[in-house]
C-alpha positions in Angstrom: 164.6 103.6 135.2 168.3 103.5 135.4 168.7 105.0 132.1 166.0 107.6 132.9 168.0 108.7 135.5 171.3 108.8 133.7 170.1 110.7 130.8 167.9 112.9 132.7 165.3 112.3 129.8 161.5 112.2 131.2 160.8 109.6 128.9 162.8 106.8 127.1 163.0 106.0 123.6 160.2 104.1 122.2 159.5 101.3 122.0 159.5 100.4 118.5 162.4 99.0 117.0 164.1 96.2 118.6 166.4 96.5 121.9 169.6 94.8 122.5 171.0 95.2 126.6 174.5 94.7 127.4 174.5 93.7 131.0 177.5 93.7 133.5 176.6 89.8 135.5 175.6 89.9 138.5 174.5 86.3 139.0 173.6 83.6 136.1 171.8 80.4 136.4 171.3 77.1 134.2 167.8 76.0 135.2 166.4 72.2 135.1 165.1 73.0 131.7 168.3 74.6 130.3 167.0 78.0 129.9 169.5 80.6 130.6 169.1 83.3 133.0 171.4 85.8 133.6 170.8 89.2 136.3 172.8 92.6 136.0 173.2 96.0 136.0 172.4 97.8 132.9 175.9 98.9 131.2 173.8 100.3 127.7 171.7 99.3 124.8 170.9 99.8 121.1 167.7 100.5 119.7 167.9 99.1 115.6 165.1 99.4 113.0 164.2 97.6 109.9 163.5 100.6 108.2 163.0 99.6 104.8 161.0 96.3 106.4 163.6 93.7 104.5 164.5 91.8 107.4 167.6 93.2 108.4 168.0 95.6 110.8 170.6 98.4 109.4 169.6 101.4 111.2 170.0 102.6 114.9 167.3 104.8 116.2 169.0 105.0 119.6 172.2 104.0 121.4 173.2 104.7 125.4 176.5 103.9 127.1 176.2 104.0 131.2 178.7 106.3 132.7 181.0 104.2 134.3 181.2 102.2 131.0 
């Protein structure tokens, strides 16, 4: 949503691909089990393919960068 409303778009990119978040912390917690959980405000994101279906992701489909960031 918050990038919906940044960008103005009426939809967001889909969602093929895979899609790396960079969050500015809010809050972060170790739980009993030591899985790591971390809360934020969404600063941008990446959207990378394996285009040629090797493995590696070497191609960006989609990148956003928050205003304030």
């Amino acid at each position: 949503m918050a990038y919906k409303r940044a960008a103005k778009w009426d939809h967001p990119p889909d969602a093929s691909g895979v899609w790396l978040l960079m969050l500015t912390p809010v809050s972060a917690s170790n739980g009993e089990d030591e899985a790591w959980f971390q809360s934020g405000h969404l600063a941008g994101f990446v959207v990378v393919h394996d285009r040629d279906e090797d493995g590696a992701y070497e191609s960006i489909g989609h990148i956003w960068t928050a205003t304030a960031w």
